[in-house]
matplotlib code that plots the C-alpha trace (Angstrom):
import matplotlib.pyplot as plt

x = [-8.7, -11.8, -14.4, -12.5, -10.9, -8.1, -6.3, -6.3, -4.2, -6.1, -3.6, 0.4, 1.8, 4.5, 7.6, 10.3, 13.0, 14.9, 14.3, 11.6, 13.1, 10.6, 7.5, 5.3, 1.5, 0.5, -1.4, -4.3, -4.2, -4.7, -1.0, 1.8, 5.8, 8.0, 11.3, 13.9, 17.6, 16.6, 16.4, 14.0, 13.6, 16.8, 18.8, 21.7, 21.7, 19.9, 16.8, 16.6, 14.0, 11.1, 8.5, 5.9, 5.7, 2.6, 0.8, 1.5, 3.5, 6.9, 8.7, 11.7, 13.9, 17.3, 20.2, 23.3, 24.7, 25.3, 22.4, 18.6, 16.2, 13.4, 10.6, 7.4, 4.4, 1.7, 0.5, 1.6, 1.3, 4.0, 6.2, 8.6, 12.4, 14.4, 16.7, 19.4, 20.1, 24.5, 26.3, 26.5, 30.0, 28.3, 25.0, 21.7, 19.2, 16.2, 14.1, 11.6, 9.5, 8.6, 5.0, 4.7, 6.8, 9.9, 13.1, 13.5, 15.8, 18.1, 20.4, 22.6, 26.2, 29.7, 30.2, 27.0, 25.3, 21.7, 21.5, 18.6, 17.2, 15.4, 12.9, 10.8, 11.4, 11.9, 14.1, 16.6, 17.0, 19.3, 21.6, 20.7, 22.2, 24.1, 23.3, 26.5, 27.0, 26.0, 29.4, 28.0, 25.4, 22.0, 19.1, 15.6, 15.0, 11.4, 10.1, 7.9, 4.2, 4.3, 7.8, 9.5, 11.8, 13.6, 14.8, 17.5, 18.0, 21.7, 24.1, 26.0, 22.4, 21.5, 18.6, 20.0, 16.8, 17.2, 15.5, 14.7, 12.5, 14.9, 16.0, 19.1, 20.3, 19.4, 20.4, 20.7, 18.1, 18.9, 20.7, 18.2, 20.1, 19.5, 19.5, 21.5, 22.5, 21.8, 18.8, 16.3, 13.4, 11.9, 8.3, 7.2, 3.5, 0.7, 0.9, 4.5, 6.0, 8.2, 9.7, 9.7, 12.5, 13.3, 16.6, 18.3, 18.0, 14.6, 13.1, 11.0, 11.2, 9.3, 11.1, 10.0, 11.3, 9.0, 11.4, 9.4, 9.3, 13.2, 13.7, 11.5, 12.9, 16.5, 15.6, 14.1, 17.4, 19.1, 20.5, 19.3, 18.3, 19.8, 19.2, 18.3, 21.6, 23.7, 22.6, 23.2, 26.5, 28.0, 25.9, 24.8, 24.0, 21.5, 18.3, 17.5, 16.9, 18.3, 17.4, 14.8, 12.8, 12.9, 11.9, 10.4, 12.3, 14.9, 18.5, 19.1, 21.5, 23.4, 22.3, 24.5, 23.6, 25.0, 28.5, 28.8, 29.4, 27.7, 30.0, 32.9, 31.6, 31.2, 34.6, 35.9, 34.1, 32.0, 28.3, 26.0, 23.6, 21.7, 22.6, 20.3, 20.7, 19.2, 23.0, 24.8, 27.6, 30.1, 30.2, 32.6, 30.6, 32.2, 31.9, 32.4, 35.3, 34.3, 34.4, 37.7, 35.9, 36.8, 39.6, 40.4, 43.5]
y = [1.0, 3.0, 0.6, -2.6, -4.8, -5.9, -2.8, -2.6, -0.1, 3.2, 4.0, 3.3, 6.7, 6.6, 8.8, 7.3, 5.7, 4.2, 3.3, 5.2, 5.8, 8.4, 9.5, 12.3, 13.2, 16.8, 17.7, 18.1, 14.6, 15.6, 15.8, 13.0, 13.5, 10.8, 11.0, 8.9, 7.5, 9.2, 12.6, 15.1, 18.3, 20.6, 17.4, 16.6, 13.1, 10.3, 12.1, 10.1, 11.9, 14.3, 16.2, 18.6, 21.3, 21.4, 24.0, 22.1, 25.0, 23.9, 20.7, 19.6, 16.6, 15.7, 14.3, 12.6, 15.8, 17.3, 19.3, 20.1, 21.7, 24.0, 24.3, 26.5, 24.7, 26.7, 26.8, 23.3, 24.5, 27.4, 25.8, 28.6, 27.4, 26.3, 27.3, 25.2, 24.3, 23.5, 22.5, 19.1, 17.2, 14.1, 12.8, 13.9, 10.7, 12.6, 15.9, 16.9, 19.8, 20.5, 20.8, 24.7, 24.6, 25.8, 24.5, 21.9, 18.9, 17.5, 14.2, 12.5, 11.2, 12.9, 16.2, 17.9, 14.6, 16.4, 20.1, 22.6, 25.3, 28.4, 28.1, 30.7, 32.8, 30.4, 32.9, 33.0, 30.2, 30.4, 27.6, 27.5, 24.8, 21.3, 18.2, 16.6, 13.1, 10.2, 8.6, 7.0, 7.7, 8.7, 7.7, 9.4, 11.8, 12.9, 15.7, 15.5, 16.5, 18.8, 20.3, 20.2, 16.9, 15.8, 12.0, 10.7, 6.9, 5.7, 3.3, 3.8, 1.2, 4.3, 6.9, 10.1, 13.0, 16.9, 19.2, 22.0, 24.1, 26.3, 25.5, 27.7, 26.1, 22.6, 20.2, 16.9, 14.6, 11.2, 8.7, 5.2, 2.1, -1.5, -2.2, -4.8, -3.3, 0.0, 2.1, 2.0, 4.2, 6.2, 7.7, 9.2, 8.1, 10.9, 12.1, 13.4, 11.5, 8.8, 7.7, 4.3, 2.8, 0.2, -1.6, -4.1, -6.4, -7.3, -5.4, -2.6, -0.8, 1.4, 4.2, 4.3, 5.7, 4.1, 1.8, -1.3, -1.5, -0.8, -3.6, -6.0, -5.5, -6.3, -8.9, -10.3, -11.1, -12.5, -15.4, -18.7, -17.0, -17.5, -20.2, -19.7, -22.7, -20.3, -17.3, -18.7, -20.5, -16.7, -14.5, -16.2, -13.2, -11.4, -12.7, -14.2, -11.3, -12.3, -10.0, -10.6, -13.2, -14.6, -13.1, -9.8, -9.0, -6.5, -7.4, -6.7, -3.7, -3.2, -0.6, 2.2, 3.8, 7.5, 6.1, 4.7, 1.3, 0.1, 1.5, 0.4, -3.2, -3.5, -2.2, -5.0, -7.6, -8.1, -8.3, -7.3, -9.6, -8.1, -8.9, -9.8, -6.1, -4.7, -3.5, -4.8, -7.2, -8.6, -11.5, -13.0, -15.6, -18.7, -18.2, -20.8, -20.7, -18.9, -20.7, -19.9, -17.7, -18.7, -16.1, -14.9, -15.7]
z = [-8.9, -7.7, -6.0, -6.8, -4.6, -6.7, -8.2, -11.3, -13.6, -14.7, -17.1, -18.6, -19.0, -21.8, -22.4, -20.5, -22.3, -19.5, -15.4, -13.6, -10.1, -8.8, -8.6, -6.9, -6.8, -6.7, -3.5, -5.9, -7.2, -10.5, -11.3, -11.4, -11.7, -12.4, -12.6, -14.4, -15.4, -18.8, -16.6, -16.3, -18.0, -17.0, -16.0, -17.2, -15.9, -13.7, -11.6, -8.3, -6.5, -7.4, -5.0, -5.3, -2.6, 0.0, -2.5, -5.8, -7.1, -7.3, -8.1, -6.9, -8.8, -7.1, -9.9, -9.4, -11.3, -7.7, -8.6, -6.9, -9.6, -8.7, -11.4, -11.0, -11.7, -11.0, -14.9, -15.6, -19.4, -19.2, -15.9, -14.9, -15.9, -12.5, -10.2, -9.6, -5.7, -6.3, -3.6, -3.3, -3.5, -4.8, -6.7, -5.1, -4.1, -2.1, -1.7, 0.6, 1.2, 5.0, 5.2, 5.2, 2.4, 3.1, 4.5, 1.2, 2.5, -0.2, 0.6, -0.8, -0.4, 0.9, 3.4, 2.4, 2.8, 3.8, 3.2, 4.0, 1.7, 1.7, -0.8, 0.2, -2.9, -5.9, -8.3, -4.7, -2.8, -0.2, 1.8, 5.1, 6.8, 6.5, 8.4, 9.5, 11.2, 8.8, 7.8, 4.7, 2.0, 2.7, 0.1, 1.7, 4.3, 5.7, 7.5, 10.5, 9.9, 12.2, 10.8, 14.1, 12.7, 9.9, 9.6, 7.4, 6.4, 5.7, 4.8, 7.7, 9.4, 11.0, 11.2, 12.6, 13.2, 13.8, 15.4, 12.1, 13.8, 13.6, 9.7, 10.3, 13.6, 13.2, 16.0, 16.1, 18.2, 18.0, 16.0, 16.2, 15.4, 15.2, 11.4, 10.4, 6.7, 5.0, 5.9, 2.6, 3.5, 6.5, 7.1, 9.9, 11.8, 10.5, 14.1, 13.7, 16.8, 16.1, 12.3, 11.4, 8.9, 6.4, 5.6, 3.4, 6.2, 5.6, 8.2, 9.4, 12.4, 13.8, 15.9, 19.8, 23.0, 25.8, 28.0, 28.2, 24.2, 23.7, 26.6, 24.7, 21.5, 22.9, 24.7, 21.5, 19.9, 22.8, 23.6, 26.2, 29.3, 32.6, 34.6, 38.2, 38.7, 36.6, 38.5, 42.0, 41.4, 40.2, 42.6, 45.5, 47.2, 44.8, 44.3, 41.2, 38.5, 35.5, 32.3, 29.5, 31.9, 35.4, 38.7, 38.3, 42.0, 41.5, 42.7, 46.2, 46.9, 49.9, 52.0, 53.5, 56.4, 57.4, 59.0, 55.1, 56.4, 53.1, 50.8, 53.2, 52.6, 49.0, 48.4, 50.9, 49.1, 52.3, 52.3, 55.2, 57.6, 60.4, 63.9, 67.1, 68.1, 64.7, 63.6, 60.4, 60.6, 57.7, 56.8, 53.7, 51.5, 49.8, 46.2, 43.8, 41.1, 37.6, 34.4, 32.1, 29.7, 25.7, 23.8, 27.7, 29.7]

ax = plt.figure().add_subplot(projection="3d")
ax.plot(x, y, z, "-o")
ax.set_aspect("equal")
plt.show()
């Protein structure tokens, strides 16, 4: 697809004799893995994920044996036979390689839903930690470019991410919600700050913490907004503020001066007015009845 505007296939690589679920470039680009129900060298049954690590020398493929396979692949013509990463209670869907090459992130389904390896020396890897807190299967997980994070996509509609600097001690972050269905993919930005997911629900969304944003997208999926009508005939005494449109003024508080008269009034049901003097009085307003609220006495 060099130079071309429509892309247009170089080649059909052949071997496969059933699904192709996976594939993986070699850092150097000269190199492709693919990985498939038919399995993959070593594999006793369906490979689900395979990924090279930062310096092209290793490959990881993840089977629903239960099993993570480690193949050298520095001389792609003699590749060193694998170690086998066991410990999984259930199939394996993803690997990842942080981006110095070691911890190795392997998910899947059950306890050890996402566990980290030491894969610093390939004829020993070692467990080094288990990622608990996703209460259903999770298909891919991603490392941060930076290797600080690690995100993992679910069933359970969530993203949860860890802090792995620490590979040994991970902690967990954050869990970002709002998917609808199962959580299909996650990537994180090339800058390393925020991941942005994929789900069954037919959408994509991008992970962000600024308040304005997470306000906005709430306020997307609401319903009719509040009418200024609606407003003053419950709370006649706040100025109109209603959330996800309106006045930008802020509801007015009661203020409580050092005696705590404030605080005194609120809990009375009283509400203050200032006097000729410059002191607060009480006074009790009239509200109107409530509406009977639907499946409430």
């Amino acid at each position: 697809m060099h130079g071309t505007q429509t892309p247009v296939a170089e080649a059909t690589p052949s071997g496969h004799g059933d699904d192709v679920r996976t594939v993986s470039h070699r850092p150097d680009g000269r190199t492709l893995a693919s990985g498939s129900v038919d399995g993959l060298a070593g594999h006793r049954d369906a490979v689900r994920s395979v990924a090279y690590s930062p310096d092209g020398r290793t490959l990881a493929g993840a089977g629903e044996e239960r099993t993570v396979r480690l193949t050298g692949v520095a001389d792609l013509r003699r590749p060193e036979p694998p170690a086998v990463l066991e410990g999984h209670d259930s199939a394996v869907f993803s690997v990842a390689f942080a981006p110095a090459g070691h911890p190795l992130a392997a998910a899947g389904r059950g306890r050890t839903s996402i566990r980290l390896w030491d894969v610093t020396d390939l004829r020993h890897p070692a467990p080094l930690a288990v990622l608990a807190g996703h209460t259903d299967v999770v298909g891919p997980v991603a490392v941060s470019p930076d290797g600080r994070t690690l995100a993992g996509a679910s069933d359970d509609r969530t993203v949860r991410v860890w802090n792995v600097l620490r590979p040994a001690h991970p902690g967990l972050l954050s869990t970002l919600t709002g998917h609808l269905t199962a959580v299909s993919s996650v990537a994180y930005r090339p800058d390393g700050a925020v991941p942005a997911s994929g789900g069954f629900d037919t959408t994509v969304r991008p992970a962000g913490t600024e308040e304005a944003r997470v306000i906005a997208g709430a306020c997307a999926h609401t319903g009719p907004r509040i009418t200024r009508a609606q407003w003053t005939a419950h709370l006649p005494y706040v100025v109109y503020s209603p959330p996800c449109g309106g006045s930008e003024q802020r509801p007015w508080r009661c203020p409580v001066d050092q005696a705590g008269w404030g605080r005194r009034a609120i809990a009375s049901g009283r509400t203050p007015f200032t006097g000729s003097e410059g002191r607060p009085r009480w006074r009790v307003p009239r509200f109107p009845p409530l509406p009977p609220v639907p499946g409430f006495p």
